[in-house]
N, C-alpha and C positions, 0 to 999 in steps of 0.2 A: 365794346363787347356787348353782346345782346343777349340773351336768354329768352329760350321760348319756355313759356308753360302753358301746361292743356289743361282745362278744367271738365272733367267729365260730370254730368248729373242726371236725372232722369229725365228730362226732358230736353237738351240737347247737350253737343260738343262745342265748347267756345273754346278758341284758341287767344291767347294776348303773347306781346311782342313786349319786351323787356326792357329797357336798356336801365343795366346796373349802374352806370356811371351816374343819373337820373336820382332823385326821389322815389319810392314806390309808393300807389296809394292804393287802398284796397277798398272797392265798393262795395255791399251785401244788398245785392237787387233784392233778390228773395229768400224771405227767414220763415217766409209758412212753411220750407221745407224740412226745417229739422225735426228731427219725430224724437222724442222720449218718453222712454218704455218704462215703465216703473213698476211696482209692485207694493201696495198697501192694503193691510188692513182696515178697512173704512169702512163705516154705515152712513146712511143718509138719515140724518133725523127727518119728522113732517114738514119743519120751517125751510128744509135744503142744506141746512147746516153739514158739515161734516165730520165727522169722528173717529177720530184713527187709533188704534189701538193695539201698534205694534209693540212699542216698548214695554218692557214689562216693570217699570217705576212710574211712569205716568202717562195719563192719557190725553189726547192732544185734540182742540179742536175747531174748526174755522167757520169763523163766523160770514157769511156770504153779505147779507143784509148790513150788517156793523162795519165789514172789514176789518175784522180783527181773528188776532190768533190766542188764543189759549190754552195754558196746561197747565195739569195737574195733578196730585198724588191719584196714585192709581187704587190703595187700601190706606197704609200709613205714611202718614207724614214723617220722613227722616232726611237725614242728610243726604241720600244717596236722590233723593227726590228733588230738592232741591239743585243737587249738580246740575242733572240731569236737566231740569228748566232751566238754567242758567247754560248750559251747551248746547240747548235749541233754539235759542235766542240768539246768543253771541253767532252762530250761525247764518239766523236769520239777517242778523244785522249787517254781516259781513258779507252776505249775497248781495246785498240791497234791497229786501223783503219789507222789511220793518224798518218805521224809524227810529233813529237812535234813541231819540228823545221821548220817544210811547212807551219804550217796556215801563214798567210800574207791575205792581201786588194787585191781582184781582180780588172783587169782593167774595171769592172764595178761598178760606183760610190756607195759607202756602200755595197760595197759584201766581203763576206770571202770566201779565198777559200784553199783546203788542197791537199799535194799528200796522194794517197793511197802507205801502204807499201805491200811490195812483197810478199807472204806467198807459201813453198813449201807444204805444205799442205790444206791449203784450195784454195779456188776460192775467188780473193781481192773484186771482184765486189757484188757475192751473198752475203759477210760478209756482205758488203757494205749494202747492201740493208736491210739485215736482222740488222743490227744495227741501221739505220735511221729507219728502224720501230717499233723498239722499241723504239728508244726516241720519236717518234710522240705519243704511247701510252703513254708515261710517260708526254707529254703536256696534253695532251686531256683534261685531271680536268680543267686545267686553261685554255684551250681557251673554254669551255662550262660554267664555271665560266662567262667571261670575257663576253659572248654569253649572259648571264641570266643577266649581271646587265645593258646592250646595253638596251636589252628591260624590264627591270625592269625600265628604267630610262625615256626610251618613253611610256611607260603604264602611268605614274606619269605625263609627260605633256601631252598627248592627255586625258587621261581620268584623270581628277583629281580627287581627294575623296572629301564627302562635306565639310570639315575640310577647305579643299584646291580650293574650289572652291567661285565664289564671287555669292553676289544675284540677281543679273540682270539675273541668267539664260540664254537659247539663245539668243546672239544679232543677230540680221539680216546681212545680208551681204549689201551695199549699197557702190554704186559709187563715193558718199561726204560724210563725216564724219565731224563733227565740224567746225570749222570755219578756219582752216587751209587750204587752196589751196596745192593740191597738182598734179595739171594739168599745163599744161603750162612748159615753161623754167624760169620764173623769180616765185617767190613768190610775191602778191603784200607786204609782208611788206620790200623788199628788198631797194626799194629807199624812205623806209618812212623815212629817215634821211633824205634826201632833199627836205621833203612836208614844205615849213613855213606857 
């Protein structure tokens, strides 16, 4: 039994002859053809370096000269920083970007950082890039997640519901409140241990 398949591509129609009974082997004459389209945040530093700056936990950046990849807390250092370089890495490494044995602690405090490997057939940097942009799509749910429950959580204290709110309605704004002094450096209840 034979099967035909037709290969269409921009520049011609190849036909091949099949036979299922057979082995099949698949050749890739040409790989300059594939295009991908991506979408990042990036600045070029003076050196060509690149900076990306999608994520909103840390910021990432490719060293062209070095070959290497780094990231890093984007304001504070927390654990959520931390993930976050540890799932663009594990990323990296499972593309084939980075080797396994480079990630390591950059000299900057909570940063990770990886070499790129060499590739005689593609370009390390364009992979490069085209790799971090897809892990940034693959965050994106959970930082617009993480985005909706920030202000799901300030909606709930600036505007409460009436469930959640008390019945005094608005109080006034006003300079003294109750009987507590809160002007001055001393409180007067502060030496009332020593009134007899």
């Amino acid at each position: 039994m034979t099967v035909k398949v037709t290969i269409n591509s921009d520049k011609k129609d190849r036909s091949i002859d099949v036979d299922v009974n057979k082995s099949i082997k698949v050749n890739i004459v040409d790989n300059s053809s594939f295009v991908h389209v991506f979408e990042l945040k990036v600045r070029e530093a003076l050196n060509g370096d690149f900076m990306i700056f999608d994520h909103s936990d840390i910021d990432i950046i490719v060293l062209k000269e070095q070959k290497k990849v780094i990231a890093f807390a984007k304001s504070t250092l927390t654990e959520k920083v931390y993930g976050a370089e540890s799932r663009l890495f594990d990323h990296l490494r499972t593309k084939g970007i980075v080797g396994h044995d480079s990630i390591q602690g950059g000299n900057i405090y909570g940063s990770l950082e990886a070499k790129i490997l060499d590739s005689k057939k593609f370009d390390p940097i364009e992979s490069t890039l085209v790799n971090i942009a897809e892990w940034v799509k693959e965050e994106m749910p959970y930082l617009k997640s993480e985005e909706g429950y920030e202000k799901m959580m300030d909606d709930y204290f600036t505007e409460p519901t009436e469930e959640d709110s008390t019945k005094l309605g608005e109080v006034p704004e006003k300079a003294k409140k109750g009987s507590m002094v809160n002007m001055g450096l001393f409180s007067p209840f502060y030496n009332s241990m020593y009134n007899y």
